[in-house]
Rosetta silent file (secondary structure, phi, psi, omega in degrees, C-alpha in Angstrom):
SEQUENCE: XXXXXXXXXXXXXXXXXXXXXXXXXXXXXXXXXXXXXXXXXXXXXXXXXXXXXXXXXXXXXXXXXXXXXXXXXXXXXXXXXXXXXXXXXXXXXXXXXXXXXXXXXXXXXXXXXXXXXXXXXXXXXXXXXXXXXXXXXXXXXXXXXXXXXXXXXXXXXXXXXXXXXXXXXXXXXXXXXXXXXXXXXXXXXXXXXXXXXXXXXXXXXXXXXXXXXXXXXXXXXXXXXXXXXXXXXXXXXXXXXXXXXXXXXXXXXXXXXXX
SCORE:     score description
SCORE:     0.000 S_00000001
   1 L     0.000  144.227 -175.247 -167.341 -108.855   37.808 S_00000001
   2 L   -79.851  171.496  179.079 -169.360 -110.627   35.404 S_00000001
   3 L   -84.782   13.158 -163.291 -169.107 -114.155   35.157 S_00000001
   4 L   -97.125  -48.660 -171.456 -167.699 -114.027   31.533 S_00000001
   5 H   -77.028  -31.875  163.597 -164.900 -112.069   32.492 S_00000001
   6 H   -32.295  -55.707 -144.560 -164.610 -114.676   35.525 S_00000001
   7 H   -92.368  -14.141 -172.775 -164.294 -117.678   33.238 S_00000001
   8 H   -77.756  -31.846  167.966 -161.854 -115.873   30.965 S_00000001
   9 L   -99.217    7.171 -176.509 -159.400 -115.239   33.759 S_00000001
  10 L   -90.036  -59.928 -164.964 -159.734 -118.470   35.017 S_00000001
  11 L   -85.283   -6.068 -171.296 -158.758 -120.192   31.736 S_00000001
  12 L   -87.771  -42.470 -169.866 -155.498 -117.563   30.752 S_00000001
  13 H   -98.598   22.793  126.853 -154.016 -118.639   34.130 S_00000001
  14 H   -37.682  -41.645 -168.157 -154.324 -122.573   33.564 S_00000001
  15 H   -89.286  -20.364  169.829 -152.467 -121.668   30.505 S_00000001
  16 H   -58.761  -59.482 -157.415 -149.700 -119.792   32.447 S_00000001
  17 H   -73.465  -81.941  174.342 -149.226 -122.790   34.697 S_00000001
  18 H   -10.259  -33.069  154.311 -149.054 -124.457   32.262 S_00000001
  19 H   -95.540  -29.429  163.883 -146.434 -123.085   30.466 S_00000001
  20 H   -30.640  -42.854 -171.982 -144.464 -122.683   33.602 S_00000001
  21 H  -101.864   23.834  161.481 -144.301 -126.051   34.186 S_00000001
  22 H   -91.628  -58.318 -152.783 -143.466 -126.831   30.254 S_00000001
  23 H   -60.486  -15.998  169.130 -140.948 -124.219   30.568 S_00000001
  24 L   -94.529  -17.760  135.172 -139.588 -126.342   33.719 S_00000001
  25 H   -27.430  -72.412 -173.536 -139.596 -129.474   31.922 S_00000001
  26 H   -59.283  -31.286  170.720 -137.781 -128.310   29.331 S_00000001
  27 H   -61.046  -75.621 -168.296 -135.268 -126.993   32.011 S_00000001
  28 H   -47.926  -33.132  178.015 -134.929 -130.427   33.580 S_00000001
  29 H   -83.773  -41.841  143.808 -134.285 -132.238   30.339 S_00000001
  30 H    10.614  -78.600 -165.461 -131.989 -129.626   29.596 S_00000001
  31 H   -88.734  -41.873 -175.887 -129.856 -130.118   32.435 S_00000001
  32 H   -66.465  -39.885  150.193 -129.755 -133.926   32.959 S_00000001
  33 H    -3.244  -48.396  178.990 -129.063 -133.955   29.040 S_00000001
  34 H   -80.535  -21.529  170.393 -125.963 -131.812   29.950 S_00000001
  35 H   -60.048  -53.436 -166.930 -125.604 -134.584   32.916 S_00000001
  36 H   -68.162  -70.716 -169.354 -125.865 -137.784   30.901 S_00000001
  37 H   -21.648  -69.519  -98.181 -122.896 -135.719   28.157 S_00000001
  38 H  -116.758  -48.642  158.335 -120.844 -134.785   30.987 S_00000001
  39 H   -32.480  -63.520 -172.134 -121.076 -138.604   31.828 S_00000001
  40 H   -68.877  -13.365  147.544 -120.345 -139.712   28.484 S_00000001
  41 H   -45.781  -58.968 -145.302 -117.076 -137.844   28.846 S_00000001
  42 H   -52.010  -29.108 -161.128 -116.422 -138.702   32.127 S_00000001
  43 H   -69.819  -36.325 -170.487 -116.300 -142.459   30.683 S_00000001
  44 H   -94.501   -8.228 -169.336 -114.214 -141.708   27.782 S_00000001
  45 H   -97.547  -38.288  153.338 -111.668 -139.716   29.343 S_00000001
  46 L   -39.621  -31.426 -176.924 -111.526 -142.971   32.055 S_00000001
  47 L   -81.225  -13.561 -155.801 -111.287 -145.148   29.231 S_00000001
  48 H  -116.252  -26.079 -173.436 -108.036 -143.200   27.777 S_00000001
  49 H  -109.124   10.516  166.731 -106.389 -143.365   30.925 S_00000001
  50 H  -102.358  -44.927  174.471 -106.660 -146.813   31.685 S_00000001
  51 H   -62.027  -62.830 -160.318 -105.455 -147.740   27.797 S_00000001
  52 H   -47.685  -10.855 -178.722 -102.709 -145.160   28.505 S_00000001
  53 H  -107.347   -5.956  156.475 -101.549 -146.751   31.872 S_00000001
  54 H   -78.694  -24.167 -177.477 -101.547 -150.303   30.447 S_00000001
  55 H   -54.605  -44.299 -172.794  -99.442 -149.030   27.377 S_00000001
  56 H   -48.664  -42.200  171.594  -97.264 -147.495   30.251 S_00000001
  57 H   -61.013  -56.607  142.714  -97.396 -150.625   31.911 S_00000001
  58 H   -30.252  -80.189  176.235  -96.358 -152.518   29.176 S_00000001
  59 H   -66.534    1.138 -175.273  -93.454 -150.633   28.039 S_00000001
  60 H  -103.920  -16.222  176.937  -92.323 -150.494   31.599 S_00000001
  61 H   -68.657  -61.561 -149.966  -92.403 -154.889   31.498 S_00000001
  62 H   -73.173  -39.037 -176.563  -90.980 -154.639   28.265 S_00000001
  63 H   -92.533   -6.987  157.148  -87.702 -152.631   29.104 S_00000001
  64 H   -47.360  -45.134 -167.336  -87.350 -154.600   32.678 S_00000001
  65 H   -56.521  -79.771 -165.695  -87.326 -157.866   30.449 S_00000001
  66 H   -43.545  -30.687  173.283  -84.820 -156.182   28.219 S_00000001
  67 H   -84.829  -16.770  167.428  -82.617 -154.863   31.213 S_00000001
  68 H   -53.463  -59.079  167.661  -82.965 -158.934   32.591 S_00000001
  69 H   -18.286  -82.716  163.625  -81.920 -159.529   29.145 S_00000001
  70 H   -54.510  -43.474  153.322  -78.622 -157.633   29.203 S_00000001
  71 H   -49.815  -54.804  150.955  -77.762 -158.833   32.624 S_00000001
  72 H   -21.677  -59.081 -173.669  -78.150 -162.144   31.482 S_00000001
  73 H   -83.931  -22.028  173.654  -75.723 -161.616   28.673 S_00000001
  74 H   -50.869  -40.072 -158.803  -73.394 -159.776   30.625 S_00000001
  75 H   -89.015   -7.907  141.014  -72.936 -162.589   32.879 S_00000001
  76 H   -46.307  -82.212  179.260  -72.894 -164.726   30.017 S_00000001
  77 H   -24.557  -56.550 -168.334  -70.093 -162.993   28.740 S_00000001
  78 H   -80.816  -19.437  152.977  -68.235 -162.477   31.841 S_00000001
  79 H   -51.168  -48.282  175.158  -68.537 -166.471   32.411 S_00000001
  80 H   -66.355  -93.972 -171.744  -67.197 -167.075   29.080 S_00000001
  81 H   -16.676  -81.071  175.804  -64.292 -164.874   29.604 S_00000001
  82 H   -16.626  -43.482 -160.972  -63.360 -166.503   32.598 S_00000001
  83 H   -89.569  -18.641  169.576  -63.696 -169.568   31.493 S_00000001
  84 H   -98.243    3.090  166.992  -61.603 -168.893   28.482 S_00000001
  85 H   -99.293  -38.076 -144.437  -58.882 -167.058   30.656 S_00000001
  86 H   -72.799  -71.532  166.411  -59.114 -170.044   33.466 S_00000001
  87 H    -7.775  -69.582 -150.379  -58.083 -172.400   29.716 S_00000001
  88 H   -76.378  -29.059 -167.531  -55.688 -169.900   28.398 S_00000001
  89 H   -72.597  -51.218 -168.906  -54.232 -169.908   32.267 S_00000001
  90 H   -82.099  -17.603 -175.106  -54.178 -174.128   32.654 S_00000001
  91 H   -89.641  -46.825  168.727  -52.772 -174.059   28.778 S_00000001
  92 H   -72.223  -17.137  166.257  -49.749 -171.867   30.081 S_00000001
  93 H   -92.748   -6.911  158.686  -48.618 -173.975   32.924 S_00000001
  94 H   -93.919  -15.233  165.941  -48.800 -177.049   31.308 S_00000001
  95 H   -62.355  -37.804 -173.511  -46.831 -175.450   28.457 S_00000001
  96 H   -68.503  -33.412 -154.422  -44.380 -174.088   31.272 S_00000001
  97 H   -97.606  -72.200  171.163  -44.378 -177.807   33.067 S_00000001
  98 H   -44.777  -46.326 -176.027  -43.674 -179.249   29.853 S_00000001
  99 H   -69.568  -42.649  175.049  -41.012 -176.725   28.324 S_00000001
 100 H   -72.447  -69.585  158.202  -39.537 -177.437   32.049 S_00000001
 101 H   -10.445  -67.018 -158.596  -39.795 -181.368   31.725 S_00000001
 102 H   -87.268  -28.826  172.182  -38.154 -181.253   28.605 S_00000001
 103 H   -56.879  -45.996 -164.516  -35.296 -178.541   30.187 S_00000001
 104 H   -72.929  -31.129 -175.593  -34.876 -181.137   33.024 S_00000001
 105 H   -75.370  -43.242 -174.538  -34.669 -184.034   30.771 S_00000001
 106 H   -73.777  -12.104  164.965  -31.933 -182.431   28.475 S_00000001
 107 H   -77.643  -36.587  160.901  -29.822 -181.664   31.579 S_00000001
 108 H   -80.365  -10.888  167.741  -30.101 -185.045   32.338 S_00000001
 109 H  -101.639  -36.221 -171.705  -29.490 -186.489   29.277 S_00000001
 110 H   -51.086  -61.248  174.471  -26.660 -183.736   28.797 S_00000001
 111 H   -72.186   -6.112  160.740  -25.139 -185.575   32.397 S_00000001
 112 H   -63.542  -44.593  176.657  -25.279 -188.837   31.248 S_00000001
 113 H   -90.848   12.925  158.906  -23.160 -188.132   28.309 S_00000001
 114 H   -58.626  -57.579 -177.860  -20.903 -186.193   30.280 S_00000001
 115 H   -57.046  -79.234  161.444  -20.708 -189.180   32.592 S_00000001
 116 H    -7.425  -56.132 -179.941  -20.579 -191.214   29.755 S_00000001
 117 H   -91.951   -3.340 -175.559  -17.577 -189.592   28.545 S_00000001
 118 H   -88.262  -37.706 -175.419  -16.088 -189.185   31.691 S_00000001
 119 H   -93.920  -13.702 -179.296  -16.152 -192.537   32.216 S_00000001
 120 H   -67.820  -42.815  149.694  -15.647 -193.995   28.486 S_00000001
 121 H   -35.532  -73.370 -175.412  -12.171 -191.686   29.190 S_00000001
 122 L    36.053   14.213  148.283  -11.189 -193.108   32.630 S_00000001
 123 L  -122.435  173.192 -145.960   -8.071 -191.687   32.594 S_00000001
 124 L  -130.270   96.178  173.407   -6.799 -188.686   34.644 S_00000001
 125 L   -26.010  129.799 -177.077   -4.292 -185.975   34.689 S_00000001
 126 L   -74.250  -52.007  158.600   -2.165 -187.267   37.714 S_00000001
 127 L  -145.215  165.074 -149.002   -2.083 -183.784   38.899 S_00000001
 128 L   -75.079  177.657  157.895   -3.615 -180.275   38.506 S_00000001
 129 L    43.871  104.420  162.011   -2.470 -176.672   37.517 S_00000001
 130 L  -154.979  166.965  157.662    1.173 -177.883   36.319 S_00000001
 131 L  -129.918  130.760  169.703    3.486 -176.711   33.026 S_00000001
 132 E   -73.688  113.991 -169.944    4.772 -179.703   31.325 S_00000001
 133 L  -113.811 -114.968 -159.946    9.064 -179.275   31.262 S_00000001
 134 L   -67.593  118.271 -133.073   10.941 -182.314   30.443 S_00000001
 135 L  -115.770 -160.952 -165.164    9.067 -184.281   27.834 S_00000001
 136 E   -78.804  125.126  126.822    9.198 -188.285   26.848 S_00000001
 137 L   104.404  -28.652  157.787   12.797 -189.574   24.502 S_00000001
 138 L   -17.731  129.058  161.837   14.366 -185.982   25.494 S_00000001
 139 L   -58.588  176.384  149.630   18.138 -185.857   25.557 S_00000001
 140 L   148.659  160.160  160.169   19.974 -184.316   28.444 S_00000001
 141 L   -62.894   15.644 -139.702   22.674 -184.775   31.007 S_00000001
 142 L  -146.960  -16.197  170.621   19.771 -185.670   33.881 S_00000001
 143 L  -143.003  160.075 -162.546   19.659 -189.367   32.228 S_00000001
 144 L   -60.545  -56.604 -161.048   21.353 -192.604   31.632 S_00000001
 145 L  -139.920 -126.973  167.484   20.186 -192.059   27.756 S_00000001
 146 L   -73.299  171.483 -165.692   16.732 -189.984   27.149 S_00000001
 147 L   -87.184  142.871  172.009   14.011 -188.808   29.739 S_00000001
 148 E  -104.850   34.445  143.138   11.373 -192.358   29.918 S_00000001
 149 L  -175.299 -111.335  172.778    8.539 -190.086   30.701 S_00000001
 150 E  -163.562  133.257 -168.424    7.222 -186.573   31.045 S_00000001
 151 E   -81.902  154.350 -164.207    7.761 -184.163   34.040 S_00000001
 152 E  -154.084   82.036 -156.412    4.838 -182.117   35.384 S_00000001
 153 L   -59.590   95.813 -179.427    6.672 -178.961   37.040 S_00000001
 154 L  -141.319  128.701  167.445    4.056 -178.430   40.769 S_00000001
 155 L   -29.660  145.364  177.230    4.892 -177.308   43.710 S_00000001
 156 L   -49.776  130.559  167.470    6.689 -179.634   46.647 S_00000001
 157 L   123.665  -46.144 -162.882    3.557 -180.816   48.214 S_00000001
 158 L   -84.408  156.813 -167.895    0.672 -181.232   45.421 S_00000001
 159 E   -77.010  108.072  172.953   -1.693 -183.779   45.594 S_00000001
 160 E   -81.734  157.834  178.040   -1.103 -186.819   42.882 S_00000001
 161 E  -156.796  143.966 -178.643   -3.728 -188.859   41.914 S_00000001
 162 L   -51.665  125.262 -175.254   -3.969 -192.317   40.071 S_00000001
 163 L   -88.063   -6.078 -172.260   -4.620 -191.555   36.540 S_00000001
 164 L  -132.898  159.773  147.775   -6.063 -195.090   35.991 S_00000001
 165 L   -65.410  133.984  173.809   -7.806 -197.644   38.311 S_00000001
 166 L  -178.237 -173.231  164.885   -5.520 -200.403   39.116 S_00000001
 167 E  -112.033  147.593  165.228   -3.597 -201.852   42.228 S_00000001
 168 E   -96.088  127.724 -166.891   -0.319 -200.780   43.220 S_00000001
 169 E  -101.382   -9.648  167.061    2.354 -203.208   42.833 S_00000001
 170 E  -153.462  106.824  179.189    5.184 -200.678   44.194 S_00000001
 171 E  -126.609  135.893 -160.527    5.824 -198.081   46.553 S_00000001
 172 E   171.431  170.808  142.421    8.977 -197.102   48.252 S_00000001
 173 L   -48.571 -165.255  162.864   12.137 -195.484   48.292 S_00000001
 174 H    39.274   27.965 -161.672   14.980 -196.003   45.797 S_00000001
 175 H    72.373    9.075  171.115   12.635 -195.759   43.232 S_00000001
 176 H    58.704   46.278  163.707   10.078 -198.236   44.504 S_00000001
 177 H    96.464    7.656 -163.406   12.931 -200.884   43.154 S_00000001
 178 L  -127.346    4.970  160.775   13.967 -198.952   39.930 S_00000001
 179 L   142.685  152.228  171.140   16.859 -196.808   41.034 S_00000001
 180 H   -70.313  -42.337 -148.614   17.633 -194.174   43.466 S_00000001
 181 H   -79.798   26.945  162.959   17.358 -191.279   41.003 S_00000001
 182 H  -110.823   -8.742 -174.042   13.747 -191.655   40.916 S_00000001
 183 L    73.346 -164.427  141.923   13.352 -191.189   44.628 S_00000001
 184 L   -33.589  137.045 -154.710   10.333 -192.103   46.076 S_00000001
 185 E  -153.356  164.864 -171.169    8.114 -193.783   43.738 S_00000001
 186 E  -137.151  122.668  161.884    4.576 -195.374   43.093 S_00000001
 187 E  -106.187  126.542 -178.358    4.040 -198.245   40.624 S_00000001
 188 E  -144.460  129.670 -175.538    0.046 -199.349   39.899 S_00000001
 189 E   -86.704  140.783 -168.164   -0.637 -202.032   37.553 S_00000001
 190 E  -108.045  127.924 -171.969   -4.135 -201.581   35.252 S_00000001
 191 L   -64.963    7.904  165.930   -6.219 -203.901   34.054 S_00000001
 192 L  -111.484   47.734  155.481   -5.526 -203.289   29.897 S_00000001
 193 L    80.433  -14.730 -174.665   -2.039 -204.439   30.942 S_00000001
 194 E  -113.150  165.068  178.532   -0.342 -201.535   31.174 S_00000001
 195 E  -127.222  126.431  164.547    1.387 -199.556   34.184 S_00000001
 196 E   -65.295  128.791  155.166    1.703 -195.847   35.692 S_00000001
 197 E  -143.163  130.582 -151.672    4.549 -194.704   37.596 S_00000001
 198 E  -124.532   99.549 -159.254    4.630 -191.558   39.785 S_00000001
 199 E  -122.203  158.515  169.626    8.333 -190.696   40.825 S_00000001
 200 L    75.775    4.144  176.386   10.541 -187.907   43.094 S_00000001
 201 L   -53.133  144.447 -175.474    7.309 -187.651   45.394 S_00000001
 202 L   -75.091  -42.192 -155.429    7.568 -186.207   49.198 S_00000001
 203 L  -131.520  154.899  171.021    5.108 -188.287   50.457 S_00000001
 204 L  -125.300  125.547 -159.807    3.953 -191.795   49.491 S_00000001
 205 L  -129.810    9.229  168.685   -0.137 -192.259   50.892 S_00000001
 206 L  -140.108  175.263 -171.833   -0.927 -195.947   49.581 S_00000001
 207 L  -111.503  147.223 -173.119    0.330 -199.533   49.894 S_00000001
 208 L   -83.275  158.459 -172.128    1.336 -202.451   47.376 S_00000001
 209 L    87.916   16.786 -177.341   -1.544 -204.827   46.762 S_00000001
 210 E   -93.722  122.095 -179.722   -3.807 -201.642   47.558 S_00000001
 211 E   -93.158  116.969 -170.410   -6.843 -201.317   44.679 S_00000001
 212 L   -86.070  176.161  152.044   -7.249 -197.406   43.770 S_00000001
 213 L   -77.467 -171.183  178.924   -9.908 -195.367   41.816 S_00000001
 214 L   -90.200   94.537  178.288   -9.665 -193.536   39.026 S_00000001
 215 L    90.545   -4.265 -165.853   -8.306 -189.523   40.108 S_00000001
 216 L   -64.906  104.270 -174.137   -7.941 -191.415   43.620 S_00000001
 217 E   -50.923  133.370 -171.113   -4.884 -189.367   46.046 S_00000001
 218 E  -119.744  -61.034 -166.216   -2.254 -191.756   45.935 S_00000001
 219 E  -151.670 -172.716  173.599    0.649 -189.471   47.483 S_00000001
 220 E  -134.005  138.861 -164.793    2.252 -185.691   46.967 S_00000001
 221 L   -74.617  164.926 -147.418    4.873 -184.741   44.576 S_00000001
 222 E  -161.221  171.779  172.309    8.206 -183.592   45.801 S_00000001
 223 L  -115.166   45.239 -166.633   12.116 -183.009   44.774 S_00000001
 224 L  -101.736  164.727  177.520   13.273 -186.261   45.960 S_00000001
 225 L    74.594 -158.365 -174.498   16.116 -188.816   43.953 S_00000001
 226 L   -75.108   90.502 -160.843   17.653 -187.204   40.778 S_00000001
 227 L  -142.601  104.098  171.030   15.774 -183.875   40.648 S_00000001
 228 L   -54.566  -20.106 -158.508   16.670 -180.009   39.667 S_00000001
 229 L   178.832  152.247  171.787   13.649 -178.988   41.101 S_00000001
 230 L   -47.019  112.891 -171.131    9.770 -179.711   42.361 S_00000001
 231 E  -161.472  160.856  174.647    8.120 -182.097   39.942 S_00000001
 232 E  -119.934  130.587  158.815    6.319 -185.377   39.329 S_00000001
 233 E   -90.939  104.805 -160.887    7.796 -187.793   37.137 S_00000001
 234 E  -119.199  136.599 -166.387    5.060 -189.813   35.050 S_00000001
 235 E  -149.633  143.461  164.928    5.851 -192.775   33.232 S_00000001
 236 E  -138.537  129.713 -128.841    3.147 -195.593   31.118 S_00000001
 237 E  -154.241  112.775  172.888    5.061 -198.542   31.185 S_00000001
 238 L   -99.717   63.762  145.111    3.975 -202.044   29.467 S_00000001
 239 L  -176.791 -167.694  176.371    5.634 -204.177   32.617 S_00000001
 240 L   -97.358    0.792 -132.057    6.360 -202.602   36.073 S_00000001
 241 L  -139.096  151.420 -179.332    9.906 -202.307   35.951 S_00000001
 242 L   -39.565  150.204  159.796   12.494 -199.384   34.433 S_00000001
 243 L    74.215   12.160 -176.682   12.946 -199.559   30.619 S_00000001
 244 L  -125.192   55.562 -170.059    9.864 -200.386   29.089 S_00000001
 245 E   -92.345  146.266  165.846    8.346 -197.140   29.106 S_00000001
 246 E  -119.434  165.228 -165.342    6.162 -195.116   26.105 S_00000001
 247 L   -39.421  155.989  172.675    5.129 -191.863   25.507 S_00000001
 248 L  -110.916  -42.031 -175.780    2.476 -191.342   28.136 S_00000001
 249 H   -41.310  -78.613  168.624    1.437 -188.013   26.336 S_00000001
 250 H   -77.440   16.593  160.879    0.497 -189.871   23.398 S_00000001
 251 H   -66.719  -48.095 -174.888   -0.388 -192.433   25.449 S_00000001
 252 H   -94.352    3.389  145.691   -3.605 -190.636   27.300 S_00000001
 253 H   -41.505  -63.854  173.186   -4.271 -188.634   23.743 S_00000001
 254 L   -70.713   -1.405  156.188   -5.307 -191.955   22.776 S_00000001
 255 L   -79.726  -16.949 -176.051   -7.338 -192.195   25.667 S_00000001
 256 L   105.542    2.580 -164.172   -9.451 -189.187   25.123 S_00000001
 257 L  -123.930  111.447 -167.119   -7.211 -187.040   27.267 S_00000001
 258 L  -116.023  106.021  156.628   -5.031 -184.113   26.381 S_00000001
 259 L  -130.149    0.000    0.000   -2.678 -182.774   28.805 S_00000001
């Protein structure tokens, strides 16, 4: 081979390596080019997911707060209620304490003026359950002139009682000094002057100079002296003695007393 053709093949494959190793360049920039992009993703799609998990983050703060929030006011709420039933609770028992207070006081003012009136009264059927027969200034064959007081038809037996306070100034037979046909008899003198007398009685149960009550058992009525039949004979009397007797009916009328 000549040396022409030598230098000629010499210089074609310089230019081959040469392009090889352009053409492998160009490869290499190539690929890290597609390397660095593939970065510049990698970065942005990191960057998206990091805003998106603080938004996430965020909104998950934000509705905790909000469910604190509503607990909070529940428990608000449910305080106030309480606290306005506990009120509404303490407001009905002192209305109930009071509305009783004021019940207790009107029964007690109600028993004062009972008492009051019981006692502004102070006189006393002489005894219970009866029917009223022979009355005050009646006629009949059963007396000297008229009846002097008013008969109070009860079994032999029932319990008399003082219709006034007073002491008894006579008790006895024979009329406790006023006649047989009164029988046994009770006289009790009162201190507005006037006198009771409780006649035909079975039993006689107090003594003279003895100071009764008011309604006080003095003895039990009977069919003794001039007597058809079981009765107490009641006489108001201005002295102790037979003949000065008045109505007793409208005596203890004027007393406050109806019998």
């Amino acid at each position: 081979m000549s040396q022409r053709v030598t230098s000629r093949s010499f210089r074609t494959s310089k230019l081959r390596t040469r392009a090889a190793v352009l053409a492998a360049g160009l490869g290499v920039s190539a690929v890290m080019g597609a390397g660095v992009a593939m970065a510049a993703d990698t970065g942005v799609s990191a960057s998206a997911a990091s805003a998106a998990g603080a938004v996430q983050a965020q909104a998950a703060a934000q509705a905790k707060a909000a469910e604190a929030a509503k607990t909070a006011a529940a428990a608000k709420a449910q305080a106030a209620a309480a606290k306005k039933a506990a009120a509404a609770k303490a407001a009905a028992q002192q209305a109930a304490a009071k509305k009783a207070a004021a019940k207790k006081a009107a029964a007690k003012k109600a028993a004062a003026k009972k008492a009051a009136a019981k006692k502004a009264i102070s006189w006393v059927a002489p005894v219970k359950h009866y029917t009223k027969t022979a009355s005050f200034a009646q006629a009949g064959g059963m007396w000297q002139s008229t009846h002097s007081g008013q008969d109070f038809a009860v079994p032999t037996g029932t319990p008399v009682s003082a219709a006034h306070g007073g002491t008894v100034v006579k008790a006895g037979g024979n009329g406790a000094g006023d006649g047989p046909a009164y029988g046994n008899a009770i006289v009790i003198k009162h201190a507005n002057g006037t006198y009771s007398q409780y006649a035909h009685l079975s039993r006689i149960d107090v003594k003279i100079g003895q100071i009764v009550a008011t309604g006080q058992h003095i003895a039990l009525s009977g069919n003794t002296g001039n007597s058809s039949g079981p009765h107490l004979h009641f006489e108001i009397r201005t002295t102790p003695n037979y003949g000065t007797a008045v109505d007793p009916v409208a005596f203890l009328r004027g007393k406050g007393l109806t019998v």
